[in-house]
C-alpha distance (Angstrom), angle and dihedral (degrees) to the residues before:
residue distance angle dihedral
X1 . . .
X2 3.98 . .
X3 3.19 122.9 .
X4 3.66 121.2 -103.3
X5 3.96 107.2 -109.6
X6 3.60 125.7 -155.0
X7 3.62 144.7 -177.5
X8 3.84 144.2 -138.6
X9 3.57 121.8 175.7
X10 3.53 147.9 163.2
X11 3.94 135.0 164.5
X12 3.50 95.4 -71.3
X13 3.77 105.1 11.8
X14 3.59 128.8 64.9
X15 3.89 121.0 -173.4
X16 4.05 123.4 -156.9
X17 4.05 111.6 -159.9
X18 3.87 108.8 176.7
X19 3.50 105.2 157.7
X20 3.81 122.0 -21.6
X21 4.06 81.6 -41.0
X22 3.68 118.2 103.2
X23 3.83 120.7 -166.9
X24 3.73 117.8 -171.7
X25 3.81 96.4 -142.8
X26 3.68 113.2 178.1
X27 4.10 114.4 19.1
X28 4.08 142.5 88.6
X29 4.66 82.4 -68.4
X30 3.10 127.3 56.9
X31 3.96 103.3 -159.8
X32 4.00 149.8 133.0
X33 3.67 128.8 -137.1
X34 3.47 134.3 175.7
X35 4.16 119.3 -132.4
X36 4.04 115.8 -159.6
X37 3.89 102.7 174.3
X38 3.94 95.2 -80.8
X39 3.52 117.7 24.2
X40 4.39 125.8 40.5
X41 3.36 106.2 -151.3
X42 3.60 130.5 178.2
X43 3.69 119.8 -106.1
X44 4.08 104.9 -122.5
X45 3.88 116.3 39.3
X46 4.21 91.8 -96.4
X47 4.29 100.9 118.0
X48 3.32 81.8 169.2
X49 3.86 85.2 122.4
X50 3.35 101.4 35.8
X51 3.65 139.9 -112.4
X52 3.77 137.4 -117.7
X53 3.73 139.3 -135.3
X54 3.82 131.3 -168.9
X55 3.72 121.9 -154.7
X56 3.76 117.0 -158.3
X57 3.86 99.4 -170.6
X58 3.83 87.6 60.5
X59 4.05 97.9 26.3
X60 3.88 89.6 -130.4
X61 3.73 130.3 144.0
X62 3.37 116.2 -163.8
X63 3.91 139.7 179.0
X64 3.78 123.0 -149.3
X65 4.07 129.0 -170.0
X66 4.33 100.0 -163.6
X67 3.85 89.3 -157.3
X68 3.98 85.5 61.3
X69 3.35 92.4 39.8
X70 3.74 150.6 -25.8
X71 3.76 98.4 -149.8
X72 3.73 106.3 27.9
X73 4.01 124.1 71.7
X74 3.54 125.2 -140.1
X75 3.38 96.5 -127.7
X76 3.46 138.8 -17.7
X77 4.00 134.4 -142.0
X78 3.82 124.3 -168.1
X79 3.59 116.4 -145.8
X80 4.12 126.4 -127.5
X81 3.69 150.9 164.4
X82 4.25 88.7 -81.3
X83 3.64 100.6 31.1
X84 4.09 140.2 -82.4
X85 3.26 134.1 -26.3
X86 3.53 126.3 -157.7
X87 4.41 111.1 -125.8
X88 3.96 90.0 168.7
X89 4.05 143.7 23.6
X90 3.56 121.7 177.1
X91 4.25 91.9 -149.6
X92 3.46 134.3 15.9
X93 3.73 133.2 -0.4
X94 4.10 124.8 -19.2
X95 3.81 113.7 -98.1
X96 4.12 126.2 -153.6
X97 3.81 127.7 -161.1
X98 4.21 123.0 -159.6
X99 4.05 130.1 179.6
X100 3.35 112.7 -105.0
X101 4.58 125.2 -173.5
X102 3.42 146.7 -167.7
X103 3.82 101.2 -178.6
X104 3.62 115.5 60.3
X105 3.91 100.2 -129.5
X106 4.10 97.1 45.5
X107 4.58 101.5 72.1
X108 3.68 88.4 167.0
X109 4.23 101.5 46.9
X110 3.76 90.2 113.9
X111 3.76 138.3 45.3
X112 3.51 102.9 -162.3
X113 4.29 126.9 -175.9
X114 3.61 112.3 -115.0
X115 4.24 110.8 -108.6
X116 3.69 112.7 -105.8
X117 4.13 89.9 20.0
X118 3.82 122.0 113.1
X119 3.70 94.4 38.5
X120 3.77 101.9 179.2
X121 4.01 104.0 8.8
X122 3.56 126.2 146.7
X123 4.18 111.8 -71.6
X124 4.12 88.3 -142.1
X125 3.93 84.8 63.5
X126 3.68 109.7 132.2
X127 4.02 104.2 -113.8
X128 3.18 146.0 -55.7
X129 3.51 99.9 -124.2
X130 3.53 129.4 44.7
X131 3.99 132.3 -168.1
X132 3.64 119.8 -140.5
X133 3.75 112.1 -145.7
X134 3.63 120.0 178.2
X135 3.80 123.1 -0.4
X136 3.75 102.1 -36.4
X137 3.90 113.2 177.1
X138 3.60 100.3 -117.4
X139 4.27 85.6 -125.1
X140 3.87 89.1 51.7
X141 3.91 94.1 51.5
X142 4.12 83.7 52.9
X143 3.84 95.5 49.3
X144 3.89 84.9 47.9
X145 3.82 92.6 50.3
X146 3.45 102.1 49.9
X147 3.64 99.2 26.8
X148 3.89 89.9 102.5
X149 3.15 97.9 35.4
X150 4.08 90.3 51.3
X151 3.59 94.7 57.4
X152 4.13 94.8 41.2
X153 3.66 87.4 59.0
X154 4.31 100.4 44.5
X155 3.89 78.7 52.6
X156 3.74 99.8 52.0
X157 3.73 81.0 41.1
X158 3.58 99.2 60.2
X159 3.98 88.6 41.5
X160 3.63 86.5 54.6
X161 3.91 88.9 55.7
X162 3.89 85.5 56.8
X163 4.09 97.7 63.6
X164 3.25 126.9 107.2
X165 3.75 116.1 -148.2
X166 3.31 139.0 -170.4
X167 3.78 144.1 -167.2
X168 4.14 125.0 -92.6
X169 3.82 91.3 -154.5
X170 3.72 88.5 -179.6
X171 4.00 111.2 164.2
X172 3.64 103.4 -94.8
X173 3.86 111.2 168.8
X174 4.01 95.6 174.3
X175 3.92 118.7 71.7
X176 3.54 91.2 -159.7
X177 3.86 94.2 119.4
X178 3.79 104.8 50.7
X179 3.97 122.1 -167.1
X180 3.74 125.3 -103.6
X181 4.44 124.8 -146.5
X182 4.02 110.6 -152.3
X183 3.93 110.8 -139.5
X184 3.56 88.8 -100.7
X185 3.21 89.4 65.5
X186 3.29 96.9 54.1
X187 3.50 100.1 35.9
X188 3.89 88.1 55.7
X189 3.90 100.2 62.0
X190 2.92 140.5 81.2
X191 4.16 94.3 -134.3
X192 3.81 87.1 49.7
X193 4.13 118.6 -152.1
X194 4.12 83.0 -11.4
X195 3.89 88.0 58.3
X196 4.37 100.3 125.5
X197 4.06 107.7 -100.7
X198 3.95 85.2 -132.7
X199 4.05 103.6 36.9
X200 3.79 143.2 12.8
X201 3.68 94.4 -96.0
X202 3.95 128.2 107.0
X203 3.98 105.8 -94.1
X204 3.13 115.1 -127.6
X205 4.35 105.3 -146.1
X206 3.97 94.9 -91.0
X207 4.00 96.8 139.3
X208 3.80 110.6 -116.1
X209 3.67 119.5 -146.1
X210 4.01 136.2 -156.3
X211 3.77 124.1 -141.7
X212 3.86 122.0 -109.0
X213 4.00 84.1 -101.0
X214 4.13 98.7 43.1
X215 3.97 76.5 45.4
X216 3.73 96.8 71.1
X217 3.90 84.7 66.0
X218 3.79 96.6 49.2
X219 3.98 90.5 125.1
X220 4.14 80.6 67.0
X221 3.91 127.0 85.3
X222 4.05 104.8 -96.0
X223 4.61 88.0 -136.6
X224 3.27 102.8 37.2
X225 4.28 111.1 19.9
X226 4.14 90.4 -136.3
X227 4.09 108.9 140.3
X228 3.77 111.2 -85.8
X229 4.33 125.0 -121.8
X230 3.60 135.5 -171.7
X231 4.09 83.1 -73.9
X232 3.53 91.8 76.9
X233 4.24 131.1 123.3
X234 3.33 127.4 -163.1
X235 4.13 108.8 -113.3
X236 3.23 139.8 -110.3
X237 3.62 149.6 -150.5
X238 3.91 133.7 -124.3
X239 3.50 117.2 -140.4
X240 4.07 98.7 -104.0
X241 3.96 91.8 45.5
X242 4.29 79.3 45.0
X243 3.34 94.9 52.9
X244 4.03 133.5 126.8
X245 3.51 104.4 -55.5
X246 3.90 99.6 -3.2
X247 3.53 88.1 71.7
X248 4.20 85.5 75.8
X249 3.70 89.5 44.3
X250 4.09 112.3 114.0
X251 4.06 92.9 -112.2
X252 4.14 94.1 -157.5
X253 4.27 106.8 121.5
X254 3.66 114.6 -138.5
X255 4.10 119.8 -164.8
């Protein structure tokens, strides 16, 4: 008996399931994994890209990278009735998935990405709307949608981690523009959302301020210049970045 064969596609992507393999056939990676009703692993011993597990007692979806971290996912997707939302993100901005149809019997023939989600994701992503063609496992058709987009972002990620930033300090005597931390900056260190905007060190509640200039890019974290979400906090300073003078110092780091 044949094999059933399926199909997952986008503009740029195309997905081969024939079996419990999955062969990403057309797109920016060229790879095999192996899907086996919970975990999607791939098919050699390289998890150099990751692999991803789906829980159905908890309806989550989630992606882990082991050289990030062996406990911690990358993200993480819970599934309902309309499709996948995203609970957590690693880097950048939150992004949401929902069925979409044209024929009346198929619900689930599209995976579509939320409007307004993904603020600030790679452009080399592979779509934002993927057809399901052929009996997909709705898990599978996630993995295949973000798979791209997954690896795009632990890469800009990791470049991120390479910057080296440094203060504006311009005089700024008003506080009326106040600086922002994205979650990943928070999640990141070790102080958490009390990390300083301008150092590694625990702030310590002295209001930090951004120039009329570093102003204009308010809706961008003041450390690390990724776009801000709903996750954000407003910044603070430590008591050495706070101090005398430095206190009317913009506090936003530029690379």
């Amino acid at each position: 008996m044949a094999e059933e064969l399926s199909f997952v596609e986008s503009e740029l992507e195309r997905w081969e399931m024939r079996g419990n393999k999955v062969t990403c056939l057309r797109g920016k990676f060229s790879v095999v994994y192996y899907y086996d009703g919970s975990t999607f692993q791939p098919s050699d011993d390289d998890v150099s890209r990751g692999f991803g597990m789906w829980d159905p007692a908890t309806s989550e979806v989630k992606w882990f990278f082991p050289a990030e971290s062996t406990t911690e996912p990358f993200w993480i997707f819970r599934q309902h009735a309309d499709g996948f939302e995203n609970t957590f993100l690693a880097y950048k901005t939150l992004v949401s998935w929902h069925w979409e149809n044209k024929e009346q019997e198929r619900k689930q023939q599209y995976l579509v990405q939320d409007e307004g989600t993904g603020k600030g994701h790679p452009n080399e992503h592979g779509g934002s709307k993927y057809e399901v063609m052929g009996s997909v496992p709705f898990p599978v058709v996630l993995f295949a949608s973000m798979f791209a987009r997954t690896q795009l972002l632990l890469e800009q990620l990791i470049e991120r981690r390479r910057r080296g930033y440094t203060r504006c300090a311009a005089f700024t005597p008003s506080t009326k523009n106040v600086p922002y931390l994205c979650y990943t900056c928070q999640h990141e260190s070790a102080q958490g959302a009390e990390t300083c905007v301008s150092c590694t060190s625990r702030s310590e509640g002295i209001k930090g301020r951004l120039c009329k200039t570093c102003g204009m890019r308010r809706n961008f974290c003041a450390k690390c210049n990724d776009v801000l979400d709903s996750r954000k906090v407003e910044g603070f300073l430590c008591g050495r970045c706070g101090l005398g003078s430095d206190e009317k110092g913009c506090c936003k780091m530029k690379f």
